[in-house]
MARDREN-741671 format. One record per residue: residue number from 1; residue in three letters; x, z, y of N, C-alpha, C in turn. Coordinates in steps of 0.05 Angstrom, whole numbers, plus 5000, padded with zeros to 4 digits. Each point is the difference from the previous one (the first is absolute). Example, Ala and Ser with C-alpha at 12.3 -4.5 7.8 and 13.67 -1.06 7.14 Angstrom:
<rs>
[r 1 ALA [5264 5156 4886] [4982 5000 5024] [5018 5000 5024]]
[r 2 SER [4993 4986 5021] [5016 5001 5024] [4985 5014 5022]]
</rs>
This chain:
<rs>
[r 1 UNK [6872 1029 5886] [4971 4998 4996] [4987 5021 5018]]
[r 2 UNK [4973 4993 5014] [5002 5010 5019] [4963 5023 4985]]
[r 3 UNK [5006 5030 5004] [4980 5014 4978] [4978 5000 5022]]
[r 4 UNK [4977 4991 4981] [4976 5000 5018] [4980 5034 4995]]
[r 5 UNK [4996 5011 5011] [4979 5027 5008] [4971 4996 4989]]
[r 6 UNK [4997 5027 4992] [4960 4993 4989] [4998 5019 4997]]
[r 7 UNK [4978 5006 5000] [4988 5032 4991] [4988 4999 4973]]
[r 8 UNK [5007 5020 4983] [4983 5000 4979] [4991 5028 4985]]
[r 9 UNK [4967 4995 4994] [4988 5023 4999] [5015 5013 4975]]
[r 10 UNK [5012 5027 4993] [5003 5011 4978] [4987 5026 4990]]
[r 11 UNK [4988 4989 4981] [4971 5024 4988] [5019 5013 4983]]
[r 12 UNK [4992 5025 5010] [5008 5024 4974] [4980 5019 4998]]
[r 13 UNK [5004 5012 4983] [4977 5026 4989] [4993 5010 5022]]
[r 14 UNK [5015 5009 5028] [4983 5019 5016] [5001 4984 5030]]
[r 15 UNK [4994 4970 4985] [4980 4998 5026] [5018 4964 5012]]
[r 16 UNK [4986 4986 5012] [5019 4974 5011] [5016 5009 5024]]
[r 17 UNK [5019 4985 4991] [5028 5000 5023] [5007 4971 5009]]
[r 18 UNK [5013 5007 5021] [5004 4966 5009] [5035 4998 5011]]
[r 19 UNK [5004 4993 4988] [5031 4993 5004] [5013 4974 5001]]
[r 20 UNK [5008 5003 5027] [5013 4969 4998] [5030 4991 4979]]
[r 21 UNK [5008 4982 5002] [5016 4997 4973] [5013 4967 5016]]
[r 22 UNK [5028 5002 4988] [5020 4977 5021] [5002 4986 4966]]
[r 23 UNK [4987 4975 4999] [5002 4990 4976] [5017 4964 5014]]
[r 24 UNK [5013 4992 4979] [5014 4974 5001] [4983 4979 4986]]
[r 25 UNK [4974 4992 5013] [4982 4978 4990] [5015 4975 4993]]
[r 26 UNK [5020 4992 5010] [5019 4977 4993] [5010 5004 4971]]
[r 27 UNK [5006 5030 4994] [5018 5000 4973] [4988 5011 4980]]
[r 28 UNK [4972 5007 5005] [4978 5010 4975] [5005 4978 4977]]
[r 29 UNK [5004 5018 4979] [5006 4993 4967] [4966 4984 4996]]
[r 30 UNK [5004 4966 4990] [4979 5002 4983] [4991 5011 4971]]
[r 31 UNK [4976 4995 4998] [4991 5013 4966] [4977 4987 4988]]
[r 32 UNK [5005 4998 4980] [4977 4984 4982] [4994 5022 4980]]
[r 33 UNK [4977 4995 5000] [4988 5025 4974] [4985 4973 4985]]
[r 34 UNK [5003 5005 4980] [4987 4987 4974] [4973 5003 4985]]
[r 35 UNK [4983 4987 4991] [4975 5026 4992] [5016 5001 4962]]
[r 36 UNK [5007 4981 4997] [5016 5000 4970] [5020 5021 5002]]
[r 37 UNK [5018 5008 5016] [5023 5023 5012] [4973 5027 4998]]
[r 38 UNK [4980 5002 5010] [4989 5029 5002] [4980 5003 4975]]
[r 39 UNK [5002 4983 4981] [4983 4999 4978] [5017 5012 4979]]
[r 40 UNK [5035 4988 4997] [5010 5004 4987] [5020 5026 5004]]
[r 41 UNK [4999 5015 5028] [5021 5014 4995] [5011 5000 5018]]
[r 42 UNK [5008 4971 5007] [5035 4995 4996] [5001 4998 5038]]
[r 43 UNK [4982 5016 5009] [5011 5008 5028] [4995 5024 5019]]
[r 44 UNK [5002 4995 5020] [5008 5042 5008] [4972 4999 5013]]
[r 45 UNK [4974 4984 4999] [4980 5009 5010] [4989 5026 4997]]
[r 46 UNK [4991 5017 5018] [4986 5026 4992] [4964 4995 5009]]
[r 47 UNK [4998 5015 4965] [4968 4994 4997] [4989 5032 5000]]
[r 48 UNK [4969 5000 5015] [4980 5031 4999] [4987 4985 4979]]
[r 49 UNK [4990 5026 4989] [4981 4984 4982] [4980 5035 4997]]
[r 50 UNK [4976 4991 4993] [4982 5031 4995] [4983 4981 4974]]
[r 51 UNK [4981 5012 4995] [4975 4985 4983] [4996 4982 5002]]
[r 52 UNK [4994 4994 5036] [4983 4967 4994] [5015 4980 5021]]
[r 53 UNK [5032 5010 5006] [5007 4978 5018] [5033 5000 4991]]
[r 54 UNK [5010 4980 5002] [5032 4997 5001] [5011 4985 5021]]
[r 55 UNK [5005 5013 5021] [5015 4992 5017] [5032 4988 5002]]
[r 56 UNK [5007 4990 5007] [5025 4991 5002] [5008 4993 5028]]
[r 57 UNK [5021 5005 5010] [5011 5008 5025] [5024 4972 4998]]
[r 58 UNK [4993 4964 5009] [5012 4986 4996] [5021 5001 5019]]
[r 59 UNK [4989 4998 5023] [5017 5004 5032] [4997 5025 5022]]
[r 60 UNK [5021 5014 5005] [4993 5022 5010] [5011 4997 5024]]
[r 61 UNK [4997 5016 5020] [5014 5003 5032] [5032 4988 4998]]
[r 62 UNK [5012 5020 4977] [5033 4999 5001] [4995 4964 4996]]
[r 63 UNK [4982 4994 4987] [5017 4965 4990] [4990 4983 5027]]
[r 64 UNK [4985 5013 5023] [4990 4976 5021] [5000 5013 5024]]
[r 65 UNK [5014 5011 5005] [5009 5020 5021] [4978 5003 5018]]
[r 66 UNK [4983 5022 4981] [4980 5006 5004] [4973 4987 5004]]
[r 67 UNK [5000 4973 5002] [4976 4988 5012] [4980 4997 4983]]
[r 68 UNK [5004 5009 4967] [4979 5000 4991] [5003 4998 4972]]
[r 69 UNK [4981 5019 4987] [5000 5013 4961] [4988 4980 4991]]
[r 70 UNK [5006 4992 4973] [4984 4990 4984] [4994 5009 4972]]
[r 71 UNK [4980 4998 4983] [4998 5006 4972] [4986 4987 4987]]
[r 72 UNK [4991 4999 4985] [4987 5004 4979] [4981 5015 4986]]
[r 73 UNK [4973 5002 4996] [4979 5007 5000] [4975 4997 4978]]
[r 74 UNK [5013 5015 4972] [4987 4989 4976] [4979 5023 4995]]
[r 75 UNK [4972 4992 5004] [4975 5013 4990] [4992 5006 4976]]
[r 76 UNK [5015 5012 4980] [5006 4999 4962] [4966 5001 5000]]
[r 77 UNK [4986 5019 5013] [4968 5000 4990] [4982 4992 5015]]
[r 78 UNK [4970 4985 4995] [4978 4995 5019] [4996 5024 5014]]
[r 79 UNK [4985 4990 5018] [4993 5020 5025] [5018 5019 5013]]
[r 80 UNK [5032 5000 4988] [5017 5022 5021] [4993 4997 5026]]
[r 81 UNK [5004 5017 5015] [4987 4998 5021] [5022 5014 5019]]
[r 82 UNK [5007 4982 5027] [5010 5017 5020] [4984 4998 5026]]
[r 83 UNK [4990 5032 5007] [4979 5010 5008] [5004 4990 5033]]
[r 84 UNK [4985 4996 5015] [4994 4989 5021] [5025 5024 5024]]
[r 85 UNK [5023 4976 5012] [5012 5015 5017] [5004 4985 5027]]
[r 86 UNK [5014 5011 5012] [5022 4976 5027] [5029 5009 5011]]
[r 87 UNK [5010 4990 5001] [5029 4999 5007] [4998 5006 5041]]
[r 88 UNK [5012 5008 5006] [5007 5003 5032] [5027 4990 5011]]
[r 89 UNK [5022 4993 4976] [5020 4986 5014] [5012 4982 4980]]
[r 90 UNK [4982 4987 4981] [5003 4987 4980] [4987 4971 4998]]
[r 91 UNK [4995 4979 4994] [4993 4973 5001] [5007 4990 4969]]
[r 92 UNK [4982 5001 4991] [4996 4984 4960] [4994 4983 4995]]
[r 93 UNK [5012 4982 4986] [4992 4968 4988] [5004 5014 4968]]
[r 94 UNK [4978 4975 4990] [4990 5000 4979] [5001 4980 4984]]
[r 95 UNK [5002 4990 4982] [5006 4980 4981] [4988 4993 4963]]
[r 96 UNK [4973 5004 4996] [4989 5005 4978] [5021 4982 4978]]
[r 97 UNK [5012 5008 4984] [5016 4982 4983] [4977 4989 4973]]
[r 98 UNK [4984 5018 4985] [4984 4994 4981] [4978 5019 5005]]
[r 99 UNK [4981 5005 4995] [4979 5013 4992] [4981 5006 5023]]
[r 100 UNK [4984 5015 5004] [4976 4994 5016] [5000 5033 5016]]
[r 101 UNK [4992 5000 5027] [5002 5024 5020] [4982 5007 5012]]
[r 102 UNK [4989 5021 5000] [4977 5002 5023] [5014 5019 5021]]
[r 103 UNK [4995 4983 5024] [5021 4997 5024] [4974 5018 5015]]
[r 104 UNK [5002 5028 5018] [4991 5011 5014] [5012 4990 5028]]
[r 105 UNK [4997 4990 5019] [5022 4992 5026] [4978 5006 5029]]
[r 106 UNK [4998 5021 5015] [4995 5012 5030] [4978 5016 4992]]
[r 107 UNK [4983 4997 4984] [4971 5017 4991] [4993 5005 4965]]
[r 108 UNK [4988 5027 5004] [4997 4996 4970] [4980 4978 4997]]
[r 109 UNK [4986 4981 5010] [4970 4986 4997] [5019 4978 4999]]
[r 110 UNK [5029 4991 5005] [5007 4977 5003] [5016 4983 4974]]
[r 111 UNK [4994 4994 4976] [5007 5010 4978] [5002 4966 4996]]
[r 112 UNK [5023 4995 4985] [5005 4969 4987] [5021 5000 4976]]
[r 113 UNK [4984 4981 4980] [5015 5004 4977] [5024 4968 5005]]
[r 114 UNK [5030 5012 4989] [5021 4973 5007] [5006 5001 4975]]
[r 115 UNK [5008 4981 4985] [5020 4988 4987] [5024 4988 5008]]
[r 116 UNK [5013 4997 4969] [5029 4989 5007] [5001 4974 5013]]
[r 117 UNK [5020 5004 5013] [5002 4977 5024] [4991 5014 5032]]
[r 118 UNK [4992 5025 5000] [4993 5008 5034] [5020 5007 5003]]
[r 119 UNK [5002 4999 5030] [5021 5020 5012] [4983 5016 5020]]
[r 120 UNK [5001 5019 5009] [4987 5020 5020] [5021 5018 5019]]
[r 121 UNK [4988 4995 5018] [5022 5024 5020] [4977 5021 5016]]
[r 122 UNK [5010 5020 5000] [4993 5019 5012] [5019 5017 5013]]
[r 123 UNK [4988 4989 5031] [5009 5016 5024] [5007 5036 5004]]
[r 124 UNK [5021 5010 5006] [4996 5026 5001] [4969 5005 5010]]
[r 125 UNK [4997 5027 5005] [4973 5014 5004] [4965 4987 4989]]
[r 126 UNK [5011 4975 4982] [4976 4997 4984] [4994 5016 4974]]
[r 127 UNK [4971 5013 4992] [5005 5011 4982] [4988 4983 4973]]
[r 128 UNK [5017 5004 4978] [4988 4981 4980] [5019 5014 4979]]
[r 129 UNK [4988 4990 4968] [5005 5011 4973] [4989 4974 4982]]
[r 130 UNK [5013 5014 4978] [4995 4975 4973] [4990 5013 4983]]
[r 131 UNK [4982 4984 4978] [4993 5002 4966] [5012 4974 4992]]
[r 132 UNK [5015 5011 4986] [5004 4977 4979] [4973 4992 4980]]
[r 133 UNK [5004 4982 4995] [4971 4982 4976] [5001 4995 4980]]
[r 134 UNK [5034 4996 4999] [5012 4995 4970] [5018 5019 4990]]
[r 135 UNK [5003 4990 4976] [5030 5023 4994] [5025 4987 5005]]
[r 136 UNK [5021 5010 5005] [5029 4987 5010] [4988 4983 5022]]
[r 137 UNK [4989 5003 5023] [4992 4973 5029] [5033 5014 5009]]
[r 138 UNK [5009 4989 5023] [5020 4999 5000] [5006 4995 5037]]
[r 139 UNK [5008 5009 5017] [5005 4990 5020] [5025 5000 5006]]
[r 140 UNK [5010 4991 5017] [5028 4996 5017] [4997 5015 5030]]
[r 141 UNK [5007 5017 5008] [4999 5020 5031] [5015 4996 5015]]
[r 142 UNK [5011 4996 5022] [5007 5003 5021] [5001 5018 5029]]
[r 143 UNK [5018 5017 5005] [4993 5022 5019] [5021 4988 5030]]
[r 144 UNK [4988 5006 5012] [5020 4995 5025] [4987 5016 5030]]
[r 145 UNK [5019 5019 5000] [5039 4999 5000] [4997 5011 4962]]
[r 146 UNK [5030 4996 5002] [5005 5017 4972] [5000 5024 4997]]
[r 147 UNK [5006 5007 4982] [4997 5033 4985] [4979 5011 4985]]
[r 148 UNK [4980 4985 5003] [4977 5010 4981] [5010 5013 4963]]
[r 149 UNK [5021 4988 4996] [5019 5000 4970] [4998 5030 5001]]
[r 150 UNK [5005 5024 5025] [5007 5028 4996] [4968 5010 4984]]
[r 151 UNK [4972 4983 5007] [4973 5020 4999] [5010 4994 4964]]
[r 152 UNK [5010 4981 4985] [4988 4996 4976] [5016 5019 4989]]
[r 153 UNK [5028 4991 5004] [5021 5023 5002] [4999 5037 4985]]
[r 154 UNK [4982 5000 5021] [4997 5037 5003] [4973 4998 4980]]
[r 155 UNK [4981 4983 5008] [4979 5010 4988] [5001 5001 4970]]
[r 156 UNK [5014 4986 4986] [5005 5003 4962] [5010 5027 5004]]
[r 157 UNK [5012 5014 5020] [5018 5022 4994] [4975 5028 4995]]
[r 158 UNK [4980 4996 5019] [4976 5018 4991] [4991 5013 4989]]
[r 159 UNK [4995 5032 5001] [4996 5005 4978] [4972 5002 4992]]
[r 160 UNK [4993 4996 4974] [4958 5008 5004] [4989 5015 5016]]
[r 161 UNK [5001 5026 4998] [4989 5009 5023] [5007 4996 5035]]
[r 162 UNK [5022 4988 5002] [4999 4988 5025] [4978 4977 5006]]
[r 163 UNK [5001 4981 4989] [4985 4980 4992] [4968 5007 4998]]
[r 164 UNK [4994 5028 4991] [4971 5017 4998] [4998 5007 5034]]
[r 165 UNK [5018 5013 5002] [4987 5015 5033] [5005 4971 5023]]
[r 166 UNK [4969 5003 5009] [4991 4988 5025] [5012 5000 5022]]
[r 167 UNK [5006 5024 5010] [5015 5003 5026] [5029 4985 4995]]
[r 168 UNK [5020 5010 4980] [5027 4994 4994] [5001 4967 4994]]
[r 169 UNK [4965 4989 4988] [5012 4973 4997] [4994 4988 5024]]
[r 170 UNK [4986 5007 5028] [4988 4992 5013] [5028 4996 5033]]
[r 171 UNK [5011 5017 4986] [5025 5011 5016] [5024 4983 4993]]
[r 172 UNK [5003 4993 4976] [5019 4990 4984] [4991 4959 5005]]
[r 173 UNK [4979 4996 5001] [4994 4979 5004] [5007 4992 5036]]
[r 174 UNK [4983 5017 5015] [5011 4997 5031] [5030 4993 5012]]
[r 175 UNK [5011 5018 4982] [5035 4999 5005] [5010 4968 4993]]
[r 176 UNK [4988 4994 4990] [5011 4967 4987] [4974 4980 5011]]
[r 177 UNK [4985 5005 5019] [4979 4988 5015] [4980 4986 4989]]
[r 178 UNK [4989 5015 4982] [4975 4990 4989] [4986 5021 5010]]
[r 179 UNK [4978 4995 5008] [4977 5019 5012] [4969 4987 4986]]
[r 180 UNK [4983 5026 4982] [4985 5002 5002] [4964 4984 5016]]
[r 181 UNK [4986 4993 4995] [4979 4983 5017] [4986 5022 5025]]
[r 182 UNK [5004 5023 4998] [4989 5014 5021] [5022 5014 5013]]
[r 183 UNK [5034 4998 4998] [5013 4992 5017] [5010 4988 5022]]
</rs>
């Protein structure tokens, strides 16, 4: 079998790296994740979770040789909110599964509410954020390339006052390529 070459971005705490990686696309393991399997337990998904979101990490780099994360994206309360950012080497699809979103996408003035059944992509260097509308709305994510799985990763690991200071979250967010609107 003949190994095909790629590059793939790998985010860590101090900063993106790019390393190429000799992967065997012919002999990549498939995988099925279940939503009955991550409801009950009974599989090795790893979930973030804080107050108002539970993430779940369905497909990660290791399972698609690198080309791209997936999760899971449960809004437990109205209005959680993730604050207006953009990606610089990142590309996001979106997938509302139930509940209702107010979708920020290139401007704060550019504002549309989706329900279940949208899908949305957003191009690296667009900047855009969400409110949830409901409680439990629910999306399905998409990152490509992969690795996005390391930001959710580290960030449960946090401690409050990290999480308090501005600079350290502002720093901590960069490293895993989310930037700020006046970035």
């Amino acid at each position: 079998m003949k190994l095909i070459k790629y590059g793939a971005l790998l985010i860590m705490g101090s900063g993106l790296i790019f390393q190429a990686q000799a992967r065997d696309f012919m002999n990549m393991t498939p995988k099925i994740v279940r939503e009955s399997e991550i409801q009950s337990g009974a599989t090795n998904v790893e979930a973030a979770q804080n107050n108002e979101q539970v993430i779940k990490i369905l497909l990660g780099a290791d399972d698609t040789a690198g080309q791209f994360s997936m999760f899971s994206d449960v809004f437990t309360q109205k209005d959680s909110l993730v604050p207006l950012h953009s990606h610089r080497w990142h590309d996001e699809a979106f997938y509302v599964v139930n509940g209702r979103f107010e979708v920020v996408l290139g401007s704060e003035d550019k504002k549309e509410i989706v329900n279940a059944g949208t899908a949305i992509f957003v191009p690296r260097g667009t900047l855009h954020g969400f409110k949830s509308l409901d409680e439990n709305s629910k999306f399905l994510i998409m990152y490509t390339p992969g690795g996005w799985e390391h930001y959710y990763r580290e960030s449960i690991k946090l401690k409050p006052e990290q999480r308090e200071g501005e600079n350290f979250m502002k720093r901590f967010k960069e490293s895993y390529d989310s930037y700020d609107p006046q970035n």
